[in-house]
C-alpha positions in Angstrom: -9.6 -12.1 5.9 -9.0 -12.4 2.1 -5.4 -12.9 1.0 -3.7 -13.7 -2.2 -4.1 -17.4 -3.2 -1.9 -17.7 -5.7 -0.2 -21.3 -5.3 3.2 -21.5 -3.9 5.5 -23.2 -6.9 7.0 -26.1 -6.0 11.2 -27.0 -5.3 13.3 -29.0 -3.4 13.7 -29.0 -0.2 17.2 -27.7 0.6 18.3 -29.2 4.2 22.0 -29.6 3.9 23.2 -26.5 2.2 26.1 -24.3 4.1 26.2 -20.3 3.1 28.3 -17.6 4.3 24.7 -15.5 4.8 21.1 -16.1 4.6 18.7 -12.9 4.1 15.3 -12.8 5.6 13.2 -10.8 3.2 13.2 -9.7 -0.8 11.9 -6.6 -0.3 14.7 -3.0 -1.2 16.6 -4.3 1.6 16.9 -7.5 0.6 17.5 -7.1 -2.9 20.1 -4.6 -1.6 21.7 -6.9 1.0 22.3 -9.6 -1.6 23.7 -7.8 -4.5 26.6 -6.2 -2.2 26.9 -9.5 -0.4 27.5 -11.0 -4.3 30.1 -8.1 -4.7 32.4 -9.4 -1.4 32.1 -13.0 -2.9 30.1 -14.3 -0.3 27.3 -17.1 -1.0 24.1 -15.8 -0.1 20.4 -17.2 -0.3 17.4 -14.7 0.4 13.9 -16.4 1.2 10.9 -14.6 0.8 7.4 -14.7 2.1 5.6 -13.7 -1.1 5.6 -14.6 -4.7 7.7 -11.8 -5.8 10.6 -9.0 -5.2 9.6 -5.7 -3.5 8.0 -6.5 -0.1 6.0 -3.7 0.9 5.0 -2.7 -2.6 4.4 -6.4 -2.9 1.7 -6.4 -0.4 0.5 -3.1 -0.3 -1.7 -3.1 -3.3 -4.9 -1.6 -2.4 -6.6 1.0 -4.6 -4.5 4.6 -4.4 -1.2 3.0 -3.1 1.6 5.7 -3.6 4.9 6.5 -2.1 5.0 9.7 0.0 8.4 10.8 -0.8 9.0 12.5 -4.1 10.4 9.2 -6.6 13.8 11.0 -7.9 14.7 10.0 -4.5 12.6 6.9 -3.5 15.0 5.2 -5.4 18.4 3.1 -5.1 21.7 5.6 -4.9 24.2 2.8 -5.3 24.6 2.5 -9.3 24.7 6.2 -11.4 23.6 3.7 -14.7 20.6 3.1 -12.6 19.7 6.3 -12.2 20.0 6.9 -15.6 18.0 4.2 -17.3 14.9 4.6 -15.2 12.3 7.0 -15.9 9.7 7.8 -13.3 6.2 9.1 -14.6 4.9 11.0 -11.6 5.8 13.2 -8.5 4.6 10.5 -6.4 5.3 7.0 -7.4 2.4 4.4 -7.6 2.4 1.2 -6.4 2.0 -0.5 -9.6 5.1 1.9 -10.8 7.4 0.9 -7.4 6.9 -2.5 -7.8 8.0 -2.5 -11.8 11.3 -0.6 -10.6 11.5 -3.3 -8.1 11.6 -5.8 -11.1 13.8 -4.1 -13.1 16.3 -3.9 -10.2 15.7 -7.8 -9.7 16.6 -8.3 -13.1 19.2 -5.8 -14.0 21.2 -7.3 -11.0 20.0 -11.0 -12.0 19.1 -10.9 -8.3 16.4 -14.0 -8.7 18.5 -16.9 -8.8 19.6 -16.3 -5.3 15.8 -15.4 -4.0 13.6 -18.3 -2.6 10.1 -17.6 -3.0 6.9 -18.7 -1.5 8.4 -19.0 1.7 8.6 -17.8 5.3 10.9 -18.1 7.5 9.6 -20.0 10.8 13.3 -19.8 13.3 16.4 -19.0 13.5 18.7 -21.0 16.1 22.1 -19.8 17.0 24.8 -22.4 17.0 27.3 -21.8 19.6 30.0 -24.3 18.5 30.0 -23.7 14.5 29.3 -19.4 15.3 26.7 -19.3 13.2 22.6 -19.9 12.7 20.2 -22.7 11.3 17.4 -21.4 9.2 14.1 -23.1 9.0 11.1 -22.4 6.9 7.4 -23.5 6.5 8.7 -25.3 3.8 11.0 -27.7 5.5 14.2 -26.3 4.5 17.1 -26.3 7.3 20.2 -24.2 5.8 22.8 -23.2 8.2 24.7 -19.7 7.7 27.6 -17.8 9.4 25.2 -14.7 9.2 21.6 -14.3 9.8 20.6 -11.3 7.8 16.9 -9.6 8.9 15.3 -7.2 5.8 11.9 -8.1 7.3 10.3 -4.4 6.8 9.3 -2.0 9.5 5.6 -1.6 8.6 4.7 -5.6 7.3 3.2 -7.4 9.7 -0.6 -6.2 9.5 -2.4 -5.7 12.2 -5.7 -7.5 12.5 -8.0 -6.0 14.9 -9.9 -9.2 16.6 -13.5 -7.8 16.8 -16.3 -9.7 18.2 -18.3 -11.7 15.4 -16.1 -11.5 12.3 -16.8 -15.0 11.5 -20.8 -14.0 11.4 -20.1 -11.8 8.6 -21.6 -12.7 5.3 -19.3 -10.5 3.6 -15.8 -10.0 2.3 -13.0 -8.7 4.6 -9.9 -7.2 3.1 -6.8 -5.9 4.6 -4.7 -3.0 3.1 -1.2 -4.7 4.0 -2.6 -8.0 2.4 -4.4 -7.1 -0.9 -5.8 -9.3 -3.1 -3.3 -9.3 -6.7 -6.5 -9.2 -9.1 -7.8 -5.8 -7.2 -11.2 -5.5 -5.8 -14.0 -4.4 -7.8 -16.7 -1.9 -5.3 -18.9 -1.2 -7.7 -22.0 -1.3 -6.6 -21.4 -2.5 -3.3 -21.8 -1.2 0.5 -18.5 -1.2 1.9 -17.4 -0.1 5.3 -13.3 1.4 5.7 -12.2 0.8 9.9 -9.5 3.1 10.0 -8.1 7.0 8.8 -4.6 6.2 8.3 -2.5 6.6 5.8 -3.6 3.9 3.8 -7.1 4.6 4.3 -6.5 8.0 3.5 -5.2 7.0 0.0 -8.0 4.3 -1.2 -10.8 5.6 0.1 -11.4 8.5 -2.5 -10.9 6.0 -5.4 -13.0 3.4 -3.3 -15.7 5.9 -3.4 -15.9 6.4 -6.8 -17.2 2.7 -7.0 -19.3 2.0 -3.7 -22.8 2.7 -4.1 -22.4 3.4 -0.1 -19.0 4.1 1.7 -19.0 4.1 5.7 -15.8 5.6 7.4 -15.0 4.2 11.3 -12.4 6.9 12.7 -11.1 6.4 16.0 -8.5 8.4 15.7 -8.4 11.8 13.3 -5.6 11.9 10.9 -2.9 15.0 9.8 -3.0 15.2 6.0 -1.8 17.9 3.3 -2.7 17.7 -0.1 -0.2 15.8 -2.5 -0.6 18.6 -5.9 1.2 14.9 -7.6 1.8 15.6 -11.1 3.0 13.9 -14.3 7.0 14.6 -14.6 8.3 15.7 -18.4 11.1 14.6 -19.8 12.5 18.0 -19.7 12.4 17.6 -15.4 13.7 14.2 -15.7 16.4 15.7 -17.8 17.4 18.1 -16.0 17.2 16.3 -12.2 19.5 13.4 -13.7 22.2 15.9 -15.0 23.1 16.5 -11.2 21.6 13.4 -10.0 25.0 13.0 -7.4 24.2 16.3 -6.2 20.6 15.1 -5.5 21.8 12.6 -4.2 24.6 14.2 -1.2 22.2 16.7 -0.5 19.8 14.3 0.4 22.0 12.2 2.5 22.9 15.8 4.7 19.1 15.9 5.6 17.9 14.9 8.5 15.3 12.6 6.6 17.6 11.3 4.0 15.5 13.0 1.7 16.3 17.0 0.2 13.7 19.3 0.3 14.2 23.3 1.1 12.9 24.4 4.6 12.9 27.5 7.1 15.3 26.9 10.0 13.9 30.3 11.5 11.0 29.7 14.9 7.3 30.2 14.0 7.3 31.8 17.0 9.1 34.8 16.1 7.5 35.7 12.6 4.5 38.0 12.4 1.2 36.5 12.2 0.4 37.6 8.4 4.1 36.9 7.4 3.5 32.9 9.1 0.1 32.6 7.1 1.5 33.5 4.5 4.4 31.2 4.5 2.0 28.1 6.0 -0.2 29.1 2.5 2.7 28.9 0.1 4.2 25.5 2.1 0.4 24.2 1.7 0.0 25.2 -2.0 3.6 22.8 -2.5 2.0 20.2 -0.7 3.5 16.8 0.8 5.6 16.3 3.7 7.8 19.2 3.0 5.0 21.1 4.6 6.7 20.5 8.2 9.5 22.5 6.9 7.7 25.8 6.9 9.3 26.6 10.1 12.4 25.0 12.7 10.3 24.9 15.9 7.0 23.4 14.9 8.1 19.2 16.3 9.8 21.3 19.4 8.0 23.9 20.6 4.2 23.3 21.2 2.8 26.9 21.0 4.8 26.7 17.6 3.4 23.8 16.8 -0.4 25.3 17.4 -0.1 27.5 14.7 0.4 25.0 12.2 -2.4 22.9 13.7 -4.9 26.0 13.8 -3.9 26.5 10.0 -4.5 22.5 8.8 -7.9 22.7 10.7 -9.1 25.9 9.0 -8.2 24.3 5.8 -10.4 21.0 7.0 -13.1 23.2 7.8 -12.9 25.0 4.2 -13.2 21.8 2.1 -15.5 19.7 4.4 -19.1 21.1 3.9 -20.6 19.7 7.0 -19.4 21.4 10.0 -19.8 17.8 12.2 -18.0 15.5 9.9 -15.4 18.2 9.7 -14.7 18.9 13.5 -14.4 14.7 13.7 -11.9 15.1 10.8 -10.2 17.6 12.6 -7.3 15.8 14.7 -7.0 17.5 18.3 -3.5 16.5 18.8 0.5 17.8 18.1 0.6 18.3 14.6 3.2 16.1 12.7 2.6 14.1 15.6 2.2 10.5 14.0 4.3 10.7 9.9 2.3 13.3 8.1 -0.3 11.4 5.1 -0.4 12.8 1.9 -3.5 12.9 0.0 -5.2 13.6 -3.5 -9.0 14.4 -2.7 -9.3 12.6 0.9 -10.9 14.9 2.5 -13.3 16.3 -0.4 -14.6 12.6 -0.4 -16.6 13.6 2.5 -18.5 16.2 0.7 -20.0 13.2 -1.4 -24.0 12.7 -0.2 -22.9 8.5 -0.3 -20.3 9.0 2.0 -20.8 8.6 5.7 -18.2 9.2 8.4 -18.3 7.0 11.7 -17.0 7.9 15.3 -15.7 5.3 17.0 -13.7 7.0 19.4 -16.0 7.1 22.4 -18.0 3.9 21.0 -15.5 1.7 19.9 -17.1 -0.9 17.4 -18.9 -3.5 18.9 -19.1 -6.2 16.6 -19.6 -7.6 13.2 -23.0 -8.8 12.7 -24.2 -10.8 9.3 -24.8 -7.6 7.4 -22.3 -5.4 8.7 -20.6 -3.4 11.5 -22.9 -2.2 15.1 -21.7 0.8 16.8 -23.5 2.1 19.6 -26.4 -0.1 19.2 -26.6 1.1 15.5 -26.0 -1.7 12.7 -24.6 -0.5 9.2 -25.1 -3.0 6.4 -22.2 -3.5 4.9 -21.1 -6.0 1.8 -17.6 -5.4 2.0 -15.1 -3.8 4.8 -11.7 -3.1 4.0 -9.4 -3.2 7.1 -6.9 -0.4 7.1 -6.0 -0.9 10.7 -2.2 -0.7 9.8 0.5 -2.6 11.3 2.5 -4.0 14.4 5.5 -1.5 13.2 8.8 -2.0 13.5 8.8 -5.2 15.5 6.1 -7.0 14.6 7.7 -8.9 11.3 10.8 -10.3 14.3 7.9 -11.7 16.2 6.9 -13.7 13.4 10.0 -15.7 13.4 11.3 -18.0 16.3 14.7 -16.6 17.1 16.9 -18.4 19.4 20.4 -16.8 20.6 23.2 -17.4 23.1 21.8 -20.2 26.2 18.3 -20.7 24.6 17.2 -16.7 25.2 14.5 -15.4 22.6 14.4 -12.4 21.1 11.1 -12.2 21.6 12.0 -12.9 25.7 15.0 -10.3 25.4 12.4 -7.2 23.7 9.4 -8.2 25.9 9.2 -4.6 27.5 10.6 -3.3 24.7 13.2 -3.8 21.7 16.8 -3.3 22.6 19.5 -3.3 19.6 22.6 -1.4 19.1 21.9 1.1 16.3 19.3 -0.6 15.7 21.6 -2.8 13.9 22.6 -5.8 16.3 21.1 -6.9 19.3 23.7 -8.3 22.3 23.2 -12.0 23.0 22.5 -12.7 19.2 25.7 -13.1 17.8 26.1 -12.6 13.8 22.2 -11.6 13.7 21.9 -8.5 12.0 18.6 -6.2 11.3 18.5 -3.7 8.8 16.7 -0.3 10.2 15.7 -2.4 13.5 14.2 -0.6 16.2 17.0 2.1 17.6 17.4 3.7 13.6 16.2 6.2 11.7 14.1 4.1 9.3 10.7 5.1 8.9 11.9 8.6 10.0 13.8 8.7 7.1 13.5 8.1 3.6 13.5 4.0 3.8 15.7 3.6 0.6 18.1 6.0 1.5 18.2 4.1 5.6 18.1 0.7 4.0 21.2 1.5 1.8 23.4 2.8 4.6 22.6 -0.2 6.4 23.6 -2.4 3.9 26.5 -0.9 3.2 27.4 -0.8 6.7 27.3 -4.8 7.5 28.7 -5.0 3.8 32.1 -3.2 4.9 31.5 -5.1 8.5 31.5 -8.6 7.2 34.1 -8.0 4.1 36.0 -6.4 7.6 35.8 -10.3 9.0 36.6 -11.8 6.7 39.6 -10.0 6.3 40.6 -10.1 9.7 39.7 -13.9 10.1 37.2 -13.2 12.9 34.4 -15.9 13.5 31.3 -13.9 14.8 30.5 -10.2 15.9 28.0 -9.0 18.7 27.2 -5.9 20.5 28.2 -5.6 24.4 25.9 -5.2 26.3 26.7 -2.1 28.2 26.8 -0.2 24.7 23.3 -1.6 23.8 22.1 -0.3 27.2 23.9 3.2 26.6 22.4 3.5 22.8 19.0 2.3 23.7 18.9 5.1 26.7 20.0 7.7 23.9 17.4 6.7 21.6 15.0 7.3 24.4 16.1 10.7 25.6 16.3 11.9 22.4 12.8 11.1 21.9 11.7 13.1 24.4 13.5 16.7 22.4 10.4 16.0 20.1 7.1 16.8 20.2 6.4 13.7 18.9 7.3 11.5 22.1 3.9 12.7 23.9 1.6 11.5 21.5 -0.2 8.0 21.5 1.4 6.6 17.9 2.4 3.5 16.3 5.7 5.0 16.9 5.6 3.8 20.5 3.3 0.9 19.3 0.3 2.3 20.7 -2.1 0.9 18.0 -1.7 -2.4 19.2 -3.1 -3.5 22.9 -0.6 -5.0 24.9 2.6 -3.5 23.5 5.1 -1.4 25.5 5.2 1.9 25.1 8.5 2.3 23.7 9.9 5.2 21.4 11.4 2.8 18.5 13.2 4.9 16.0 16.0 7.0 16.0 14.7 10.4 15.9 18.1 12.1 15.7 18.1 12.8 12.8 20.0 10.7 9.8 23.2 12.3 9.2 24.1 12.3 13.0 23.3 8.5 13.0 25.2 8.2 9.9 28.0 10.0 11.7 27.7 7.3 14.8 27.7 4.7 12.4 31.1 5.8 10.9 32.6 6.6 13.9 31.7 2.8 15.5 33.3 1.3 12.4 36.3 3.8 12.1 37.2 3.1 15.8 37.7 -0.4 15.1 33.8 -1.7 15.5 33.9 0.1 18.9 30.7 -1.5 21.3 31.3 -4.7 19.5 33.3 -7.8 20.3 34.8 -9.5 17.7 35.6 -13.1 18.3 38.5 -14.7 16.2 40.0 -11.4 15.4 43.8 -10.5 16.0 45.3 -8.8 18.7 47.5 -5.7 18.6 48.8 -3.9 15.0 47.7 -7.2 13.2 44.2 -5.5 12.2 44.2 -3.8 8.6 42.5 -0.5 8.6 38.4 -0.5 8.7 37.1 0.9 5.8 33.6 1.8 4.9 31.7 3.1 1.4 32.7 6.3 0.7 29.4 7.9 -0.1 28.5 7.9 3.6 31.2 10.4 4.7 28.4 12.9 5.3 29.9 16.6 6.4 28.8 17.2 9.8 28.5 20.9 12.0 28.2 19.0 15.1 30.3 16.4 16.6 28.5 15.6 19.6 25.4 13.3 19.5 23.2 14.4 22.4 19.7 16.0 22.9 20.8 19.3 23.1 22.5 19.3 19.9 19.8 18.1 18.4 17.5 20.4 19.9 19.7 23.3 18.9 19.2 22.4 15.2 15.7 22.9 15.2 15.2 21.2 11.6 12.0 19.4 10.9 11.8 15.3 10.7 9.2 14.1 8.9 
């Protein structure tokens, strides 16, 4: 499997330095998690796997790499002069586009001369007696911390199907999550795609321009509405940063941190023409405020059907060949895995150089010299680009030994499935903190918008400490159990929790089926979040803190004082809202 090569630079190897937090990761989170730990005065260092800032748009470089939420809003809230100074160019960020804004954060902030680059780090050991955890990396460095800080990404540890005979091919291998930083030139070349994802979906019209021959292997058929992306003028941009705050609030009310109009009213109860008519205008707006055509279609599944029935006639009417069509169509809940967005993907298939496998039934069964065998059936092949996705939302923790209270593992702790507090803090891990672990929003949410909240919130937590004098914070136990059973039975409201995803981690063999992310919604996490801290860190103990009156008032960043029209966080009231999460 080809990845970047670029030598690591070389530096000292730091093994007696003492910080009040090391941060796991430069990606948004990182970046994030450092500047406001800067603003509280606390020494911070941030190590980093890669060679540069922005983690996800680091990695993910492949050909056709775009964000899938509009960029007026995949963007940082936290400074207005931000806001102001950058200009995006498109609808739909590009990679190439992301990863400058992740630059120019890096070096607006002077965030760099706290970042470690080039390396990874291997364990993280609690110390019982100094409260507080020792940090090793590949590189030899042992730093101790009073905080371990996680920003390890929820979709960054590829996954790397192991198929029989990939060392007998004669060919290059790429991976989507891992692509090479001088790009990939397909021209004239025979190259096989495993996998109709999302990142699949994106590279391989553009890869198709190039190959002389382009092979598809679907297992699994993917949900995708058209992108319509567009150049924005400088008239738009005026005009959306005159009421940027605005933008902004009303993004933090939704339910995916992200504003975009939608029909509260059932599918159910509109009139046939009426709902085509609506599901036409939705498609014709493209992007994943297509799911907010109607309030029922993640709850109800004869709702849900109509939307399905619609996106398959659309299939059917760009796809020439009716075949390759019905195996593009998916036969499952609609919405059910995060809607793709594409430019072209499924016109590709009209191309007479274009083939589309099915490896469904016939899984493939190896890699021979010259290519792929499915069925008995070799394709020749000189290049296969692996857009098998990745082991989500846990699979970056399991990269890193990490060693809490009496020798336990988190890796031991989440073996049938990961177990943290809002997906914050995990019990038995004392001063360990994740930023949208497994129990949040996250990737149900418009990442920037859950990364910032989470920031903010250990921000205000530790300045909180500090202030009070305590030595270490941890979840109890019985509140991790309680949270972790909510997450679970509010899964089950949607739609979404009876489909095989990588949601529950069924993409990769072996994993529990576990619901990971908060499905809720985001403002009525937000709300829990608020009222935890308000109520003086309520499911935490604090160790070192005073007793009685002694406390000073909690207070956290004003911008997350989200209006609310419920107060009670349960699956019923979130059933009752019937609002679309995307």
């Amino acid at each position: 499997m080809i990845a970047d090569t670029t030598a690591r630079r070389e530096r000292p190897t730091e093994t007696a330095t003492v910080l009040d937090a090391v941060v796991v990761g430069a990606g948004f989170a990182g970046m994030y998690m450092l500047h406001r730990l800067r603003g509280l005065g606390l020494s911070a260092r941030v190590f980093e796997a890669g060679g540069g800032v922005g983690g996800t748009w680091y990695w993910n470089r492949y050909p056709g790499a775009r964000c899938d939420v509009e960029s007026m809003q995949y963007s940082f809230s936290f400074s207005e002069e931000l806001d102001q100074e950058w200009n995006w160019s498109e609808k739909y960020a590009p990679q190439p586009e992301i990863l400058s804004y992740a630059n120019h954060v890096a070096d607006r902030f002077d965030l760099r001369r706290d970042i470690v680059f080039d390396t990874r780090v291997i364990a993280s050991t609690f110390d019982e007696a100094a409260k507080g955890w020792l940090i090793e990396t590949d590189r030899g460095d042992r730093v101790f911390a009073k905080f371990c800080i996680l920003a390890v990404g929820c979709l960054s540890a590829p996954n790397r199907p192991n198929f029989r005979g990939l060392e007998d091919f004669r060919g290059k291998i790429y991976h989507t999550g891992e692509w090479p930083h001088q790009g990939v030139d397909f021209r004239g070349l025979r190259v096989g795609v495993i996998g109709t994802g999302s990142s699949a979906i994106q590279s391989i019209p553009i890869i198709a321009r190039q190959a002389a021959t382009l092979t598809v292997f679907q297992r699994t058929a993917t949900w995708s509405v058209p992108a319509w992306n567009e150049k924005l003028t400088p008239e738009y941009l005026q005009s959306a940063k005159a009421d940027y705050p605005a933008l902004r609030a009303k993004a933090r009310a939704r339910p995916t941190g992200f504003y975009f109009p939608f029909n509260t009213q059932p599918a159910l109860e509109a009139a046939p023409d009426d709902r085509e008519q609506q599901y036409e205008e939705a498609w014709a707006r493209g992007g994943l405020p297509f799911l907010g055509s109607y309030g029922d279609l993640l709850f109800e599944k004869a709702a849900n059907d109509t939307i399905a029935d619609f996106a398959r006639r659309k299939i059917r009417g760009i796809v020439k060949d009716p075949a390759t069509a019905d195996l593009l169509c998916p036969d499952n809940v609609f919405g059910c895995k995060r809607l793709c967005v594409d430019t072209g993907y499924f016109e590709t298939y009209n191309l007479p150089h274009v083939k589309l496998v099915d490896v469904s039934r016939m899984p493939i069964e190896r890699f021979t010299a010259d290519g792929i065998e499915v069925d008995g059936v070799e394709y020749r092949l000189d290049a296969v680009v692996s857009a098998t996705g990745f082991a989500a939302m846990t699979g970056s923790f399991d990269k890193i030994r990490i060693t809490g209270r009496d020798g336990l593992t988190l890796s031991e702790k989440w073996r049938a499935g990961p177990r943290a507090y809002l997906g914050i803090a995990s019990a038995g891990f004392p001063n360990l903190f994740m930023i949208t672990g497994p129990g949040s929003p996250s990737v149900l949410a418009s990442m920037i918008q859950a990364i910032e909240q989470h920031v903010d919130w250990l921000a205000d937590c530790m300045g909180h400490m500090r202030d009070i004098g305590a030595t270490s914070i941890e979840p109890l136990a019985e509140d991790e159990d309680a949270w972790v059973e909510h997450v679970n039975e509010v899964s089950k409201v949607s739609l979404r929790s009876t489909c095989s995803s990588w949601y529950v981690g069924a993409n990769i063999p072996g994993r529990p089926r576990v619901f990971m992310p908060y499905i809720g919604g985001f403002p009525i996490y937000v709300q829990k979040c608020n009222e935890v801290m308000t109520g003086g860190f309520s499911g935490f103990v604090l160790e070192g803190a005073p007793v009685g009156n002694a406390a000073p008032e909690v207070r956290y960043t004003e911008r997350w004082r989200v209006p609310l029209d419920i107060d009670v966080i349960s699956p019923a009231a979130v059933a009752a809202r019937r609002v679309p999460v995307v």
